[in-house]
N, C-alpha and C positions, 0 to 999 in steps of 0.2 A: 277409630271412627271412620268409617267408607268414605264418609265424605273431604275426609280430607289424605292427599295425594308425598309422600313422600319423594322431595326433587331428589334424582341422582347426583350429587354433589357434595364437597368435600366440607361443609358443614349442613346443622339440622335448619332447615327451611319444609314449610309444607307449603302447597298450594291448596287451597278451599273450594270445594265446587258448590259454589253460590251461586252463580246464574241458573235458574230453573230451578232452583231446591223449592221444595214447599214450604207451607208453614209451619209443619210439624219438624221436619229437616231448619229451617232457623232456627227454630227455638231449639233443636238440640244441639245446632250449632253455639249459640250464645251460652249455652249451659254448658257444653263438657268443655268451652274455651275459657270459663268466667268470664266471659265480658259485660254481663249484666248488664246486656241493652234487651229491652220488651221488643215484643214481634214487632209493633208498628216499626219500630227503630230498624230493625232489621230488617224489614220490608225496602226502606228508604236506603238500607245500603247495597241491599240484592239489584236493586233497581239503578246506583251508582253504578255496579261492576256490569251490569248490561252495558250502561251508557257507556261503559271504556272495551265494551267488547272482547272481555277476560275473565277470568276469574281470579281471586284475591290470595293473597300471599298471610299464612298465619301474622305475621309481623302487621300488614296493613289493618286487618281484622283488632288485632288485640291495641293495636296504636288507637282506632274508635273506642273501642269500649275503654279508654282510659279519658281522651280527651271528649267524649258525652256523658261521662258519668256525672251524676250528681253536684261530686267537690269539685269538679274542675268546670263545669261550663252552665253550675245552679240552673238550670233546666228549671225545676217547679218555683224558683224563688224570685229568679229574676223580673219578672212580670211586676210582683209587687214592688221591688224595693225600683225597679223604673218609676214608678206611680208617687211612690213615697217618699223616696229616700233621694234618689241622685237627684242630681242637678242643682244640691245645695250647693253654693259656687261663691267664691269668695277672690277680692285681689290678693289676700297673702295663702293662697292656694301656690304654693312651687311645684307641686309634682301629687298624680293618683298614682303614683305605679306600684312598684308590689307594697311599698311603702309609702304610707300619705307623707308630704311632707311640706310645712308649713312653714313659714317667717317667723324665725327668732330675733333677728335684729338686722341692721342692715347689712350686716356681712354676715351671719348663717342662720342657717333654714336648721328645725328640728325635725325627724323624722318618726312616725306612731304607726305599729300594725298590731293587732291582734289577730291570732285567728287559733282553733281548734287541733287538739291530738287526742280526742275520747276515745272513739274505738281502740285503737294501739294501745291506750292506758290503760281501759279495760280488760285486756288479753295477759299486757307484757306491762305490768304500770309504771318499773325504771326505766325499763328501755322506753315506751311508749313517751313518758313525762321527759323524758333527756332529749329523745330525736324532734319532740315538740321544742326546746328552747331549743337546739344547732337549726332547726328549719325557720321558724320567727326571726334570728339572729340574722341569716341570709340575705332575710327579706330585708334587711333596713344597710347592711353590707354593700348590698349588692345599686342603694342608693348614691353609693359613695359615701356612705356616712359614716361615721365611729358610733357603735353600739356605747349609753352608756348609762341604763337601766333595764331591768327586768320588772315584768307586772305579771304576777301569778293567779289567775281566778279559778277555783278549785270547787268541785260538788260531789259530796260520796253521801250515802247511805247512812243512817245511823251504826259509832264505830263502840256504841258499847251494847251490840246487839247479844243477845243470848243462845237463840236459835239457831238452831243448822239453816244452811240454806240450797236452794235446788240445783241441780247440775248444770254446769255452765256460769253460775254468778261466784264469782270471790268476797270474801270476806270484807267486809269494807276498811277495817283497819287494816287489812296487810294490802288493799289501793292504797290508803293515804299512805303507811307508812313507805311504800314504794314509787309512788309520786313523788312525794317532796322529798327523798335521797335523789332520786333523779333530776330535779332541778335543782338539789343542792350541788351534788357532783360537776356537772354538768354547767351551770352558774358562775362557781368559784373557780373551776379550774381554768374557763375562759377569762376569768378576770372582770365579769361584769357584772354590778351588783345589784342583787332582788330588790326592787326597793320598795314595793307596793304588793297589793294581793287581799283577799277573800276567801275564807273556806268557805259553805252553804254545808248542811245535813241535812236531809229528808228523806222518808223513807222510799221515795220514787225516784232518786238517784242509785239506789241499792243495785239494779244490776245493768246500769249503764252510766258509771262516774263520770264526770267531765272534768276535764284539761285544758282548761285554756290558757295561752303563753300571748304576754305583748311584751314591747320590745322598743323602747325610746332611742332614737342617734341624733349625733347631730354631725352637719356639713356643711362646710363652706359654701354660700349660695354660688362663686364662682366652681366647683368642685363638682356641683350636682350631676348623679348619672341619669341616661334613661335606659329602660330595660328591652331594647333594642335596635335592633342595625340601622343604621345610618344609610342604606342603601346595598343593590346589586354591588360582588366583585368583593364583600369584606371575608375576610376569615373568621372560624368560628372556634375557638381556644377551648376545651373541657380542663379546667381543672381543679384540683382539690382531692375525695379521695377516691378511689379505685370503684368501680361498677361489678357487685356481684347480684348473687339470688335475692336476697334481703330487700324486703320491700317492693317485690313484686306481686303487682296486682293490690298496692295501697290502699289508691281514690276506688276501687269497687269495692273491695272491703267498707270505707268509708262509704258507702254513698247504700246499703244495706245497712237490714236491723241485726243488732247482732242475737245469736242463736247457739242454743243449748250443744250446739258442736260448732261454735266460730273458733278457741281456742284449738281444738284441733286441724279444721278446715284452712282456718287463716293467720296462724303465728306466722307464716311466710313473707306475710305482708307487716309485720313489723320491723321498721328500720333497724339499723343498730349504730347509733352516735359516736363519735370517736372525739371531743375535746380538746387531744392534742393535736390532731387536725386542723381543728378550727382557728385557733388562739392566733398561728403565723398567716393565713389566710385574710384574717380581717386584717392583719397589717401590710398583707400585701395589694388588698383591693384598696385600703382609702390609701397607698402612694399610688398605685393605679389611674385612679380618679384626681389625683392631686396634679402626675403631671400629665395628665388628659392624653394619654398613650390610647384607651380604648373608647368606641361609639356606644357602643352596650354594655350591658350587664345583666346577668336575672341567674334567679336560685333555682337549680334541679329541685323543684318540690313535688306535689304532685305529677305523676305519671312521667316523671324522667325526662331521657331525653326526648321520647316520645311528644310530650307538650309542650317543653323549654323552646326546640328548634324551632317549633312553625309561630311559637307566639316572638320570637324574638324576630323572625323575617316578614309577618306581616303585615306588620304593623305602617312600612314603608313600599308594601306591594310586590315583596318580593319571594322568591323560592328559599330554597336550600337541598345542596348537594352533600351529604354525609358517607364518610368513609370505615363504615361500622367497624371494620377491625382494627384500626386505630383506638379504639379506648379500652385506657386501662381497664385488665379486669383483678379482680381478686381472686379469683381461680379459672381455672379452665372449663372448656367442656360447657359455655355457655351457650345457648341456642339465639342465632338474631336476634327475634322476636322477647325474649326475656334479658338482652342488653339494652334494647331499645324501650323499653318498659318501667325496669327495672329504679325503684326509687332511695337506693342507696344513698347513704347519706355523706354531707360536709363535699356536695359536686355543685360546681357552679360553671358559668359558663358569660362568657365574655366575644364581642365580636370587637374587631380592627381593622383598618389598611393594613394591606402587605406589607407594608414598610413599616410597618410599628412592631411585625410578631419577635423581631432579637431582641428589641430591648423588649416586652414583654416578658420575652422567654426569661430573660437576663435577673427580671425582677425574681420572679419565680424560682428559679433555682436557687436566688438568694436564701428564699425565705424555706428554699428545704420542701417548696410544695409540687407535687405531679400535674402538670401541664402539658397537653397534646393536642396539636393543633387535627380536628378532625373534619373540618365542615366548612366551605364556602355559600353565603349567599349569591342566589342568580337573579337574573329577571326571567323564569317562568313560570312561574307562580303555583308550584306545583314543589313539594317534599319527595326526594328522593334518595334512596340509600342505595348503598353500592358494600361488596362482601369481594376485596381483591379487584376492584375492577366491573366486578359480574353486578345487574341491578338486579334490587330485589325489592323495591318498593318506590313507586310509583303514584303521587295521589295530587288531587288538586288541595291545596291547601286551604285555601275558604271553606271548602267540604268538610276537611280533617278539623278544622280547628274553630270550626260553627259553631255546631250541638244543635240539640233541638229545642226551644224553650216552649213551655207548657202553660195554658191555663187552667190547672185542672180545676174542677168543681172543690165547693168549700162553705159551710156551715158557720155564720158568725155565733159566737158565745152569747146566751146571757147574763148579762151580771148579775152578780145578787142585788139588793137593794136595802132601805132601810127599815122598810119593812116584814123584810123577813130574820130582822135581828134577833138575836137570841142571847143577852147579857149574863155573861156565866157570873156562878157565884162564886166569889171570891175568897180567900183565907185573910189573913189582916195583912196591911199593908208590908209590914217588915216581910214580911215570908213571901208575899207577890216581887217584892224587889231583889231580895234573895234569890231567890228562883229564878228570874227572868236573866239576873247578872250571872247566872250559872250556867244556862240554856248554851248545848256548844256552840248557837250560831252567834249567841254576846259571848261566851266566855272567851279568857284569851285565847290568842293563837300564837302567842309565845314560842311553845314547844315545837313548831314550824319558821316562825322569826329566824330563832337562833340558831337555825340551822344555815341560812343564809348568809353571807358574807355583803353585806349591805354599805360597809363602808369602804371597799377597795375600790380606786380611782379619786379617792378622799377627794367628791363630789358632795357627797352627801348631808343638804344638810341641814333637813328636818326628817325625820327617820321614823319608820312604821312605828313606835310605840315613843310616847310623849314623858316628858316628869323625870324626876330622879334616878338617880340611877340607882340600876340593881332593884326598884319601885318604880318602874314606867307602869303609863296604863296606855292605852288605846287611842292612836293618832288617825287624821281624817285624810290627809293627804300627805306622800313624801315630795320633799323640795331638792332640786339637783341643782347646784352652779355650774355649768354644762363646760364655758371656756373658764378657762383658770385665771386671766386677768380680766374678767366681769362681775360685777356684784348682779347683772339680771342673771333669773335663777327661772327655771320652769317646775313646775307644781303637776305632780298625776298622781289620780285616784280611780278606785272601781265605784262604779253603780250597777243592782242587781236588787229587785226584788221579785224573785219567784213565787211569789205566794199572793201576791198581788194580782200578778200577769195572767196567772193558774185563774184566779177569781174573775179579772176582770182585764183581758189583754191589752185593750189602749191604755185605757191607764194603768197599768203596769209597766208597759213601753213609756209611757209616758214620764215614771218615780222613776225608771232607770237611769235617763239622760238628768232630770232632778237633783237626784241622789249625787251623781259622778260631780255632777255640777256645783252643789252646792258644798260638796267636800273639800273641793280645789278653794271656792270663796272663802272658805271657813280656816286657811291660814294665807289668806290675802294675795290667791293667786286669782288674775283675771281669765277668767273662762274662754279657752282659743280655738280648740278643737277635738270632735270626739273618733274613737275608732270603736267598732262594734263585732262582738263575736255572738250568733246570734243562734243558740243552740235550742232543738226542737225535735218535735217528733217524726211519724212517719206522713211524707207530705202528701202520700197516694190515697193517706186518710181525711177525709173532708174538715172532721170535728178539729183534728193537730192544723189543718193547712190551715183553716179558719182563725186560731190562736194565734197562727204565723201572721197573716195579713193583719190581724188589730193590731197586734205590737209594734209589726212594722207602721204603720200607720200614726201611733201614736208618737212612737219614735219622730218619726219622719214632721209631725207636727209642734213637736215641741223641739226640735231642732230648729226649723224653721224661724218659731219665734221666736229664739233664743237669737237667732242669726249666724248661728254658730254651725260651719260645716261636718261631714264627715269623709274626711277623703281616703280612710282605706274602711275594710272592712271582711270580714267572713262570716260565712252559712255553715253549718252542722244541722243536717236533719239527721231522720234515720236514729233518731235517739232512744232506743227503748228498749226492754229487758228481756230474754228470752220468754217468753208465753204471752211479751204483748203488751206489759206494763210500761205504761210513754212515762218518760223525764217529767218534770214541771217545766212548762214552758220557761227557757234564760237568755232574757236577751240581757249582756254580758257587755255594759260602758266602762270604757277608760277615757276620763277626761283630762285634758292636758291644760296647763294654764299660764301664762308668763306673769312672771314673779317683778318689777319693778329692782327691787332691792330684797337680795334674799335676807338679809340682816335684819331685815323689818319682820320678817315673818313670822306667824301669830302659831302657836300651839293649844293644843286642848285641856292640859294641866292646870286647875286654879294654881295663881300664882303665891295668895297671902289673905289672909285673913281681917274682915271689914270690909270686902269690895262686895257691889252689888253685881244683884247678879239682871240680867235682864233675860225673857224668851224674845226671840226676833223671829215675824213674820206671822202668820196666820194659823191660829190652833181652832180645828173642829171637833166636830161629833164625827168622826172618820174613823172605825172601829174594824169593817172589814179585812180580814186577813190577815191582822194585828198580830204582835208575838204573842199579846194579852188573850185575843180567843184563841192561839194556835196552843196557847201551855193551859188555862185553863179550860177550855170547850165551851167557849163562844162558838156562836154562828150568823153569818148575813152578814149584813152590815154595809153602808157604803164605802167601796177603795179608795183611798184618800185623790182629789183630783187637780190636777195641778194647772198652775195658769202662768205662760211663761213669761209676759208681762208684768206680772206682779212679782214673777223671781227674780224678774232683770232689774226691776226697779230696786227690788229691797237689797238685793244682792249690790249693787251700785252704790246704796247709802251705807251698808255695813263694811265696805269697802274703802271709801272716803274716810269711814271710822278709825280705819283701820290705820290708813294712810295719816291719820292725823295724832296717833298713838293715842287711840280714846279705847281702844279694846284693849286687855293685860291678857285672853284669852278668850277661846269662840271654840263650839263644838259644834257637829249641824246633829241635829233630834233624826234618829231611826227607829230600829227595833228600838220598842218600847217607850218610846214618845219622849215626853221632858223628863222625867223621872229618872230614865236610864240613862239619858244624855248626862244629866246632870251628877246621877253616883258615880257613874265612870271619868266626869272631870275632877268628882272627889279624889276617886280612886289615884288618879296619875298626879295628881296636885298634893294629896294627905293631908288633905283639908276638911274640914266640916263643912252643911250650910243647911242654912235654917229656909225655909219654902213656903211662901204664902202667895198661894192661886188665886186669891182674891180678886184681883186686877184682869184677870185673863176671863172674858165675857163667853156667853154661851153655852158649852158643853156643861154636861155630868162634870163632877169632883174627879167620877174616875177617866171621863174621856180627856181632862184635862191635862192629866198627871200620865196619863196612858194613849190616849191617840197618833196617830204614826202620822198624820197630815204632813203634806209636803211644804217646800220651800222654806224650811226652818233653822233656825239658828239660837243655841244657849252661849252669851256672850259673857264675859267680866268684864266689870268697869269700876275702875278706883273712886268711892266717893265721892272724891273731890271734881271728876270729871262726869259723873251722871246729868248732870243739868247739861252742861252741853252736848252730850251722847245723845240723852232724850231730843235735843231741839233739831241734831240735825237728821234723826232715826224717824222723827214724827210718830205718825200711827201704825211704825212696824216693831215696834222697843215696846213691852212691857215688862214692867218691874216686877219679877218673882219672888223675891228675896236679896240673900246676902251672905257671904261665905264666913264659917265661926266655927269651932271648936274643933271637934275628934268625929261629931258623928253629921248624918242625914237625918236632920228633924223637920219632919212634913206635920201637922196637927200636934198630935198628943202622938203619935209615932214617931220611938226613933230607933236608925239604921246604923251602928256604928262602922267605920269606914273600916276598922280591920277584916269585920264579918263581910263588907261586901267586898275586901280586894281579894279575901280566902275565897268565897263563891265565885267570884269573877275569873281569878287565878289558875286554880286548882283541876278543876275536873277536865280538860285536855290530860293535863301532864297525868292526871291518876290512869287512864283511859291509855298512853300510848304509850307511858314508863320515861323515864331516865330520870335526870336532875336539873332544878329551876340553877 
């Protein structure tokens, strides 16, 4: 390109002639450099290198196009989640930084992030799903904390598809089955165990899967880090593993749709994970943090050292001076600008006093990991690299590490209504519950379970699948005992309904935070705090950005009245299929809960036979976007609407219930309303129960048995304890029946429980192969 100037010097540097280019000249500038920033953005940087009376250095150029791109500085997102989301604020808030992290007790804080790896899973889906759990793992690391759960929430394609499909999308079984070996690898050999997670199937996941990784620790409240310097004069430590090609040019990849030549264009930009890397790293940062040797911390995630440096220095107003041939590389022949970029993975990066880097160093070598000290903090507030000596990049750091944030224009949804419902007709009852316990989004997920190592750190101890063994069925929340001499336990689950959000975005935002919510109550953890991954279409387009701002919105509303904060979070736009086809809108909760006494805790398993069974909470006419219309071909309908005053209430009395050993079991009602809640507490209990809706007012027979209305709970209570259950549940406890024999007898239908653990069971493992 003419426009860019090869320096005489003894490595590859160009300089850029940006002052006076046109606008046809930037935009071929941003194009043959990938930095996918739009003209206006380029305008505002042409107009930067005037103010400095220069012209720019390939490195300062592609250092922009990392730290404005989309994933790194949410440009079109931030607007809303300012309005909606932040500023929920709470006293046992200990830290936003890369990882939220919250008050577990009075001597340690827990730590919660989610956030996204779809693009790279879509490309590369093990490497993509592995570089996702080592980057999440960082982020709670690098709190000082001990990693000591994994949360997997997963969205592919339907995986027993028939058809060929068009160039550039992958099969959607060889995504999953390459995702979860990726987090299974990846998982166990770090020693920390999955304990929670979600598949989703739809056919507008088919050519843009979603990955998302969260990642629980816990730390000493005395121990806690922040993820940046302390002030001018600190040193700046890179360690962990070596910086090559890999993973350059990431957060632009991320921050684009992906296209019918991304796997060619941008495999580059897939990391590539190293686990034995990782495993001595984490135990070299939490003694790190233990004897308070370092001011900072924060993970090489996005855009390298590129964005690590100026976010960890200016936080305190200050610069940084980097010594770019100081870091390790993985091979040679690397050019500045692609070490400084460059998003390799298991790189962290740590600041000190001078007088702390021997024993830093000291620790480090202990542990067998590569450490080099590359980079001082200054007071000029300005990022600067240096090559031997010689400077090669020069910028003011509030410029570099801004962005630009955007209002762009945006289209709200209409929802449907209930007037435009359209009650599908239905087959008989046994074959509708059949069916729906079959559907991959209820069937098990087993044959993903068991791939994960969920009991090592022997925390664990209520576990993604409930009931007997060798005959588990489906659990709502898993429970950790986090310190080994504490019976408090913390409680996390996912909330997601895409098909809701897709219908009608508030309240979809809305059953998301619900759902996560009312999972954790539903084995008697108390609701503490959520983290959100918040995956979406293209935001340039009004109708997707529209989607984005209800959800957020609801979100951000029914948080509020919950009272319950969110102190970490991430954005995924840009989600959609080569020719154009947008994801379902997911916003993607994990909600975290503190557990009292983990001993106590409630699973979803009938326990025995003679206990009544109760529905908790409010059942409607809420039919929209049902699994019930989504398997038979229903239409309309209203999205079930949630009131989080009346969740906190009933949630509080189910709780107290819980507390006073009045529940033997509790499941909360989803896909597929009581019905399904209730086969599948068969299911994990192998138990019968006999069901009489009589008591439950309002709806249809079948909105009854079938509505997905929020804030719901299917409880057990041993006979002898019903009278008191009812007195102190009030008007949220009706009595639906009572648990008996082998089968599911609703009317004159009945469902026997083997037929429904086969349907329930079975069609995952027939679909991906191996042995239950």
């Amino acid at each position: 390109m003419g426009l860019m100037v090869k320096r005489d010097a003894p490595y590859d540097l160009c300089d850029v002639k940006i002052r006076g280019a046109s606008d046809a000249e930037l935009e071929e500038i941003s194009s043959s450099m990938a930095l996918g920033l739009s003209l206006d953005e380029m305008k505002t940087v042409r107009k930067y290198f005037e103010d400095e009376g220069r012209d720019a250095t390939d490195a300062e150029l592609q250092s922009l196009g990392q730290a404005w791109s989309e994933h790194c500085c949410y440009k079109s997102s931030k607007t809303f989640l300012k309005e909606f989301v932040f500023g929920l604020d709470r006293d046992d808030i200990l830290s936003r930084g890369d990882a939220g992290v919250m008050v577990f007790d009075d001597d340690y804080g827990y730590a919660l992030r989610i956030e996204s790896h779809n693009h790279p899973s879509a490309i590369e889906p093990y490497g993509g799903a592995a570089t996702g759990i080592g980057g999440i793992v960082r982020d709670v690391i690098c709190m000082g904390a001990q990693p000591i759960g994994l949360i997997d929430p997963l969205c592919f394609g339907p995986i027993d598809r028939q058809v060929s499909l068009p160039k550039g999308i992958k099969d959607p079984k060889y995504l999953m089955s390459g995702v979860v070996s990726g987090i299974r690898d990846y998982g166990n050999r770090i020693g920390i165990p999955t304990i929670s997670g979600a598949i989703f199937f739809d056919e507008k996941y088919t050519g843009n899967c979603l990955v998302n990784v969260c990642c629980l620790g816990i730390v000493k409240r005395s121990d806690l880090l922040k993820n940046y310097a302390a002030g001018p004069g600190e040193v700046m430590i890179l360690f962990g593993g070596r910086t090559g090609r890999d993973g350059i040019h990431g957060v632009n990849f991320a921050s684009k749709d992906i296209t019918s030549d991304s796997e060619e264009d941008s495999r580059g930009a897939v990391q590539l994970g190293d686990p034995i890397t990782k495993e001595p790293v984490i135990h070299a940062c939490t003694e790190l943090a233990r004897r308070h040797l370092v001011t900072g911390m924060k993970d090489l995630g996005g855009g390298g050292l590129s964005c690590v440096v100026g976010e960890m220095a200016i936080e305190k107003g200050c610069g940084a001076d980097v010594d770019l041939e100081k870091v390790p590389l993985k091979e040679s022949g690397l050019a500045p600008w692609e070490i400084w970029v460059s998003e390799s993975q298991e790189r962290m990066m740590c600041t000190c006093k001078p007088e702390n880097v021997d024993e830093i160093m000291k620790i480090f070598d202990l542990w067998d990991i590569t450490a080099t000290a590359v980079g001082r903090t200054t007071d000029t507030g300005r990022t600067r690299l240096f090559w031997n000596g010689e400077k090669i990049f020069d910028m003011d750091i509030e410029f570099l590490t801004g962005g630009p944030m955007y209002k762009r224009p945006f289209n709200l949804p209409k929802p449907p209504s209930k007037k435009d419902e359209v009650f599908p007709k239905l087959p008989s009852l046994k074959e509708v519950i059949l069916a729906m316990l079959s559907d991959p989004n209820v069937a098990s997920k087993e044959w993903a379970i068991r791939q994960y190592d969920h009991e090592v750190r022997a925390s664990t101890v209520v576990h993604p699948l409930v009931g007997r063994m060798n005959a588990a069925g489906p659990g709502d929340a898993s429970v950790l005992r986090p310190v080994h001499d504490r019976w408090n336990g913390l409680a996390a689950a996912v909330g997601c309904n895409p098909w809701f959000t897709a219908a009608d975005p508030y309240r979809g935002g809305m059953a998301s935070i619900d759902e996560a919510y009312r999972n954790v109550v539903a084995v008697g953890g108390e609701p503490n705090a959520f983290t959100d991954c918040l995956n979406f279409g293209n935001p340039e387009n009004p109708d997707r950005l529209g989607e984005f701002r209800e959800a957020v919105r609801g979100i951000g509303d029914m948080a509020r009245g919950l009272g319950i904060p969110i102190p970490s979070g991430n954005v995924s736009m840009y989600n959609q299929a080569p020719g154009g086809e947008h994801i379902l809108p997911t916003p993607m909760i994990v909600c975290c809960g503190l557990v009292k006494d983990v001993r106590k805790s409630v699973t979803a398993d009938f326990k025995k036979t003679g206990s009544c069974i109760f529905a908790i909470g409010d059942t409607k006419d809420e039919m929209g976007a049902s699994l019930l219309f989504r398997k038979f071909g229903g239409a309309g309908g209203e999205v079930p609407v949630c009131v989080p005053e009346r969740l906190k209430e009933v949630s509080g009395r189910l709780l107290k219930a819980m507390s006073e050993g009045l529940v033997l079991s509790c499941h909360d009602c989803s896909d597929g309303g009581i019905a399904i809640a209730v086969a599948e507490m068969c299911i994990s209990g192998q138990v019968g129960a006999v069901l009489d809706m009589t008591a439950v007012e309002g709806p249809s027979e079948e909105a009854k048995l079938f509505s997905e209305s929020a804030s719901r709970w299917i409880a057990e209570v041993d006979a002898g304890d019903a009278d008191a259950f009812t007195a102190l549940m009030g008007d949220a406890a009706v009595p639906i029946g009572f648990t008996k024999g082998d089968s599911l007898v609703i009317g004159s239908e009945e469902v026997p429980v083997k037929e429904m653990r086969a349907a329930w069971s079975d069609p995952i493992w027939k679909i991906m192969g191996g042995s239950k």
